[in-house]
N, C-alpha and C positions, 0 to 999 in steps of 0.2 A: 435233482440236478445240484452237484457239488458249489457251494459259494465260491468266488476266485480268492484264491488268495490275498490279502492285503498288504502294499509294498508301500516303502515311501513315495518310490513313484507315482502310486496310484493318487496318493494324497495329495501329489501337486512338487515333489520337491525335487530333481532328477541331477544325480551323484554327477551322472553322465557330463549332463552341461557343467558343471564347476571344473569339471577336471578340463574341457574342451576348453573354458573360459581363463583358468590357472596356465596351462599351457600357451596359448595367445600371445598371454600379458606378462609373461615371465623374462624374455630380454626387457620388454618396454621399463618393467621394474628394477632389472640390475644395471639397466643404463646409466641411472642416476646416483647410483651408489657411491658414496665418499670412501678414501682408504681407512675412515675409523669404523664399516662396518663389518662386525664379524660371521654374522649368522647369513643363511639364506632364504631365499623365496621358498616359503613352506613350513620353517619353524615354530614353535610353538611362541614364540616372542623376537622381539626383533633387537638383538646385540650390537649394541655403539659402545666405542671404549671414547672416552672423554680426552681430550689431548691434555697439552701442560696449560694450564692454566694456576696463578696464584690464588682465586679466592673467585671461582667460578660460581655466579648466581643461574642456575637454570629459570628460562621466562617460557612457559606455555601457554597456550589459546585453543580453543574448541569453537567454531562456527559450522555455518553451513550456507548455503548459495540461496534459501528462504522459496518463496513462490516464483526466482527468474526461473527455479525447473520447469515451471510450467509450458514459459517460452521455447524450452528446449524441447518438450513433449510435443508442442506445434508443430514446431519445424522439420522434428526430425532429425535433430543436430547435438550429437551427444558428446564431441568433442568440446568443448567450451567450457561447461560447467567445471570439469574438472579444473583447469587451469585458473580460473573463477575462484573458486575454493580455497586452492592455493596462495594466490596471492594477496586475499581477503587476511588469513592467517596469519600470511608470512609481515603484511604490514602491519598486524595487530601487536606482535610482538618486537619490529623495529623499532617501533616507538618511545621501548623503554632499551632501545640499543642494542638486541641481540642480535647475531649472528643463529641466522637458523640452519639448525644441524639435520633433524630430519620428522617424515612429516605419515602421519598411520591415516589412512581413511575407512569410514564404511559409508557400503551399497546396498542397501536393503531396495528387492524386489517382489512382487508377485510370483512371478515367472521367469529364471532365468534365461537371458540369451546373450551369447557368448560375443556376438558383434557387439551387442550395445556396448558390454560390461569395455571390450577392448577401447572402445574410442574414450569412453569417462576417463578411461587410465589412462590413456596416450596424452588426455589431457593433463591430469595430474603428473603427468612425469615430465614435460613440455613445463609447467610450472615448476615443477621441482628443481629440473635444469636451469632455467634461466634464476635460479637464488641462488643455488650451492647446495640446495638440501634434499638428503636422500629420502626416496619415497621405502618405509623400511619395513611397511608392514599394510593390515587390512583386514578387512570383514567383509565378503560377500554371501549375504545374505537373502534365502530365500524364502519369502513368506506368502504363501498361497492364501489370497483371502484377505489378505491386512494390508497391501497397497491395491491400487486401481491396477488394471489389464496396462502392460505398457507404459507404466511409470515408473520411476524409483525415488527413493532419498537418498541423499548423499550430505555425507558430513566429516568433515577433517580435523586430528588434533596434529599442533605442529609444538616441536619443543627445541627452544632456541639456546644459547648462552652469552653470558656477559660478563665480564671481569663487576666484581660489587663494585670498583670506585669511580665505573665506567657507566652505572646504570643510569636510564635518563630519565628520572622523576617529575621534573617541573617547579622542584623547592624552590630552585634560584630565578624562578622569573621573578620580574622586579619592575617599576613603573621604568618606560622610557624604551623596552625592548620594544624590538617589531617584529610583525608575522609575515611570514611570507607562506602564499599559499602557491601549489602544487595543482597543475588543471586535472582534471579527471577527463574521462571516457566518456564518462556518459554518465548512468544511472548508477552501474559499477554493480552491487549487489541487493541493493538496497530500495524501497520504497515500490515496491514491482505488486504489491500489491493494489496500489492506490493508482499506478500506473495503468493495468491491467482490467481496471475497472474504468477510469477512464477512454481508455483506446475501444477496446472490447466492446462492455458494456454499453456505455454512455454516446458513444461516436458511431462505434458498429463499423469498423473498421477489422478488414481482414487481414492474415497475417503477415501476405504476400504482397499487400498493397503498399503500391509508391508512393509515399507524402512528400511532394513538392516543398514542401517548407523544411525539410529534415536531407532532402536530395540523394536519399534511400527508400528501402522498405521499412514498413514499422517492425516486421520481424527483425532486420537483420541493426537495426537504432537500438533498440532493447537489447539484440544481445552482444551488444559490445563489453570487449573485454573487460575484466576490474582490472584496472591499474597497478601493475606492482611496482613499490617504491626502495625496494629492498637494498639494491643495490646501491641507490642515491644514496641513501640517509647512511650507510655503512662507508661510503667512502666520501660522503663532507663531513664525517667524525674525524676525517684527516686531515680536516681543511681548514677549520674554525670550530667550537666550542658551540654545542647546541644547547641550551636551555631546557627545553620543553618542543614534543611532539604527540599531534593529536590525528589517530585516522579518523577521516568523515565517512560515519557508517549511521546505520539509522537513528535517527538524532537530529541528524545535519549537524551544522557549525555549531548552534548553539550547546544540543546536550551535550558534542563531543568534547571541543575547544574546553570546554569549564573543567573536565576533570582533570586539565593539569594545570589549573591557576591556584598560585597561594589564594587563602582569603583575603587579601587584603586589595587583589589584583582584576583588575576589570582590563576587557579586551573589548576596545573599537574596531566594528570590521567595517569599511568602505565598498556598499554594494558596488560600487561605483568600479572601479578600481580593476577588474577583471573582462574580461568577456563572458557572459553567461552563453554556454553551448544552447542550439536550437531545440533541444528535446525540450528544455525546460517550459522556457516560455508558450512552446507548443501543448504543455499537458496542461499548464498553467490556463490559460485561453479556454482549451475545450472543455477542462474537468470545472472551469469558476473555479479555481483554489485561489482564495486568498494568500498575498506573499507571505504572513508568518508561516502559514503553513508548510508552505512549497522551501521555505530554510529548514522547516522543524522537520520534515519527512527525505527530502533528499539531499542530496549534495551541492547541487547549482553548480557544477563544474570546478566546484575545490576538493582535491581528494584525499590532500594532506596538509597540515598544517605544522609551521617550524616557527619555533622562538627561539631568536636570537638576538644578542645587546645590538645597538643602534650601529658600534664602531664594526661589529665583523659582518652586516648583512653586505656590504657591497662586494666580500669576498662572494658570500657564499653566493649571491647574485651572480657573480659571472661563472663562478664553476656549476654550478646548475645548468645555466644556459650552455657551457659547453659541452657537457655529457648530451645533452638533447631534452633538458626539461623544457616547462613555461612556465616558469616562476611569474610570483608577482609579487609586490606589497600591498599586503592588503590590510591591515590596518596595525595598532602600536598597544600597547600595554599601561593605560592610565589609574592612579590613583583612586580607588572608588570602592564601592557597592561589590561583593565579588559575583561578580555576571558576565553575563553579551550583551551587548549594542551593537544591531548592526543599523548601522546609518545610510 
């Protein structure tokens, strides 16, 4: 008897689904498209013409969404991540003040399936929308054998711009400014492993279970959105003079906050000062995490941090609050040891 032939299909890898999958997601992709993009859905690279700018500094980021996929894998909920991803990036490079222009992802799978792939991207382009920036390009990828049955990874580079005289480094902090911190979501993207083992492991809590202290499910508390601040921080550059911005991503306050303090600049944060959302406190309790930790691993409900002089925070205080943030002050910029204290 003849051996069958051997196809890539047979190996695991099926032409079929990509094209079913390409086709899907091909409005959801040119939806978001900006007038500086030239190429289309399918090229071999994805064509941005640069607009006028004087002395344009491009700012890019590479992240990925870490173990909250896993959350996604539970539920069944593939929309999320994407937009997740998105704004993870998009605030990583507002910080230094760009404007982000547009944004490439890859989806590496097992097994392709053309629903999943559509909702990840409905998600990513739902983020790319609410920034300004085009989703311009991507890799889906499938690899039989190298991820688990029914999961993926997913991961985003976003590529922003800034006038150079416009970048927001952090030189000019200086004793006497203050911080004003930015609530978060929740968890946002970050610490979901420590979470995960907690709830899961440790509690034996299922995914769909109602925790009365949280006034949801633990599924749907975990997968709250990350927070995107893109917009904020892009139009109180019009409002008053920023100093220094720090996103809270794994680290928390402490690793993040320092990387844009001169040395000579020490930052007091007032635990006090905010409202800590109920997820914390809740992982906090069940897992025994002591407080450094539960700062060193998550966010505590600050997602973004802004330095600015003492005289402009009362501007940028009320314009915050009227866009629809929850600003706070949360703590000032003193003479010192160059560190964190959080008090």
């Amino acid at each position: 008897m003849p051996k069958a032939e051997l196809t890539y299909a047979s190996a695991g890898v099926s032409f079929d689904a990509n094209e079913a999958a390409m086709t899907s997601i091909k409005s959801t992709i040119e939806s978001t498209y900006r007038p500086e993009v030239l190429s289309h859905v399918g090229s071999f690279g994805g064509l941005f013409q640069l607009g006028n700018y004087n002395q344009p500094v491009l700012v890019s980021s590479t992240d990925s969404v870490g173990t909250k996929l896993k959350l996604a894998f539970m539920t069944r909920r593939y929309d999320t991540t994407g937009f997740d991803l998105v704004s993870h990036c998009g605030n990583d490079i507002v910080v230094q003040g760009a404007e982000p222009l547009f944004f490439l992802d890859y989806i590496g799978t097992s097994k392709l399936a053309p629903e999943v792939t559509s909702e990840i991207v409905n998600g990513l382009a739902k983020g790319c929308l609410e920034i300004g920036c085009t989703l311009i390009g991507g890799e889906t990828a499938e690899l039989p054998g190298f991820y688990n049955d029914e999961e993926y990874d997913l991961v985003g580079t976003i590529v922003g711009v800034v006038e150079r005289d416009q970048v927001i480094t952090g030189n000019q902090i200086e004793t006497g400014d203050l911080l004003i911190g930015l609530s978060s979501m929740g968890l946002h993207t970050n610490g979901f492993s420590l979470a995960r083992k907690i709830v899961f492991e440790h509690c034996g809590y299922e995914i769909d279970q109602h925790i009365p202290e949280l006034g949801t499910t633990i599924g749907d508390e975990l997968l709250k959105n990350h927070k995107s601040y893109v917009k904020t921080v892009l139009d109180l550059q019009n409002q008053c003079k920023i100093k220094g911005i720090a996103h809270i991503t794994g680290g928390g306050l402490p690793d993040n906050l320092i990387r844009i303090l001169p040395k000579n600049c020490q930052a007091i944060i007032r635990k006090d000062s905010w409202r800590i959302p109920p997820i914390f406190p809740f992982l906090q309790v069940k897992g025994d995490v002591c407080q450094k930790e539960m700062f060193h691993v998550f966010n505590m409900g600050i997602g973004l941090v802004i330095v600015m002089s003492r005289d402009d925070a009362d501007t940028a205080m009320a314009f915050l609050e009227d866009v629809g943030e929850t600003p706070f002050l949360i703590g000032e910029i003193v003479s010192g040891k160059h560190g964190i204290e959080i008090i």
